[in-house]
N, C-alpha and C positions, 0 to 999 in steps of 0.2 A: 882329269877333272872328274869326269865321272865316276872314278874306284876309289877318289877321295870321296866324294857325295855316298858310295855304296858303304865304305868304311864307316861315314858318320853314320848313318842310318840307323846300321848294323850297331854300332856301339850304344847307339841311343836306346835301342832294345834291348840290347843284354842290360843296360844299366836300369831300365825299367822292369824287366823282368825280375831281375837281382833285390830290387827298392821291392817289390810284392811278397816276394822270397821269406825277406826278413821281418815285414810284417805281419804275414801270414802265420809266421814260428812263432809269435808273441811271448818273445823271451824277454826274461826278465831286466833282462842286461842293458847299459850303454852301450855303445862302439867299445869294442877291445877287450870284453867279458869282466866289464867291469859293475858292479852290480852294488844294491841297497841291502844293508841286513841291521838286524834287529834282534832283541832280547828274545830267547825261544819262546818265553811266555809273554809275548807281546800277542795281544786275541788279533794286529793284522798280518792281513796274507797279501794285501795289494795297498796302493798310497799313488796318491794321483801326484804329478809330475808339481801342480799347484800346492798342496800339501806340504810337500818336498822342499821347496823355493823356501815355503813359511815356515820354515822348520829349520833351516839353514840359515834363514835371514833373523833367526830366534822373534818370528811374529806370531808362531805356533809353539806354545810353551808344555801342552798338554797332549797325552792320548785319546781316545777315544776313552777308556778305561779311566779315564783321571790320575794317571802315572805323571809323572815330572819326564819329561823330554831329558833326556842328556843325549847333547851332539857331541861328535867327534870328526874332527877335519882330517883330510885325507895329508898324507906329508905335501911338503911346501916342494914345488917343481914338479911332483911326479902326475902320472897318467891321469888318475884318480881326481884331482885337484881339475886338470885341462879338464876331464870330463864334467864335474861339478860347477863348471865354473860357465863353461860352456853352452855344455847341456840343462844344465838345471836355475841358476841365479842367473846367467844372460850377462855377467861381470867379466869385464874384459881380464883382468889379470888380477894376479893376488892383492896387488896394493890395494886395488878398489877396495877389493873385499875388506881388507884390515882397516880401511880408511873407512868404511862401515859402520864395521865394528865397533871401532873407537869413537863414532859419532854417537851411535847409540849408547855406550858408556856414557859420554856427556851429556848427552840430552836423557839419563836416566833411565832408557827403555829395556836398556837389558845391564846384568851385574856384572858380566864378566864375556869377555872372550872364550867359545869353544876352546876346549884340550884339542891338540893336532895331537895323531900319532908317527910312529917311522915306516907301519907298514902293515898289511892285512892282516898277521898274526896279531900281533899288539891289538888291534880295531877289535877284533874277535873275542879277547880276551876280555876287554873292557868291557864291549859290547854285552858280552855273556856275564858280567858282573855286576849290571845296572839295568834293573827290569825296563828304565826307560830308554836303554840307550840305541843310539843309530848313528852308522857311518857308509861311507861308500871304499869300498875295496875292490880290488882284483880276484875273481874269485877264483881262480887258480890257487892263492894264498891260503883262503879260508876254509876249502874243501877240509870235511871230515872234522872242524873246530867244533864241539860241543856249547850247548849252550845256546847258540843264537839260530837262525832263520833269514834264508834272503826273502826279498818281497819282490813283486812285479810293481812294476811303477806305469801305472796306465798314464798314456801320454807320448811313453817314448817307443 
C-alpha cells in the first residue's frame, strides 16, 4: 500500500512538473506539433485562442488589416481536425461542426462552408495564396513551404 501511495505521489509530480515544462516553452503548437499558420504577409505574429474559435466558427470574418479571412479546415478524421475541434471550437465531433455550418447557411450568417484540405502541403499552398488565409496543420508537413508564417495562439 504504501509503494502504491509512493508511486502515486511520484507520478503526480512528474506530471506536474511536465504540465510547467510545456508551458514554460510557450510554443506555438497544440498537442502533437500541430500548429496555426497564415499568409506570410498577414501583419499577425500571435491570435488568442478566442480569435481562433471566431474565425472558425466564421464570426470573425476580418484581419486586423481589413483582409477577408479565408479558412481552411483541416482533413475530415485526421489529428488536425481532433485538435481543432477539441482544443479550439470545444465541438465534440465533426458532425456538430457541419451541422453548424449548415445552420448558419440557413439562418444566412455565413455564404458558404470553409474549403477542407487533404493535408499540410495543400493548407500551405492555399494558405500562401490567399493573403487572408488560415489553417491548422502538422507542422512537420509545412516545414520550409514559402509564403506563409505559423502564429502562437495565446491560450494554449
Amino acid at each position: 500500500m504504501f509503494f502504491i501511495k509512493k508511486c502515486s505521489v511520484t507520478l503526480l509530480v512528474l506530471c506536474a512538473l511536465s504540465s510547467m515544462f510545456l508551458l514554460a516553452a510557450g510554443s506555438p503548437a497544440f498537442a502533437d506539433g500541430i500548429v496555426a499558420i497564415v499568409n506570410a504577409d498577414n501583419d499577425i505574429s500571435e491570435i488568442s485562442l478566442s480569435d481562433l474559435k471566431k474565425i472558425y466558427l466564421m464570426k470573425k470574418k476580418k484581419w486586423p488589416n481589413g483582409r477577408d479571412i479565408m479558412v481552411w479546415l483541416p482533413p475530415s478524421g485526421g489529428e488536425e481536425m481532433t485538435a481543432l475541434l477539441a482544443n479550439v471550437l470545444k465541438i465534440p465531433d465533426e458532425v456538430d461542426l457541419k451541422k453548424y455550418y449548415l445552420t448558419a447557411i440557413f439562418q444566412q450568417t455565413i455564404a458558404i462552408v470553409p474549403g477542407s484540405v487533404s493535408g499540410g502541403q495543400e493548407a500551405a499552398r492555399k494558405v500562401a495564396g490567399h493573403e487572408g488565409g488560415v489553417a491548422i496543420v502538422k507542422e512537420s508537413e509545412i516545414l520550409g513551404s514559402p509564403g506563409i508564417k505559423i502564429v502562437r495562439i495565446a491560450g494554449l
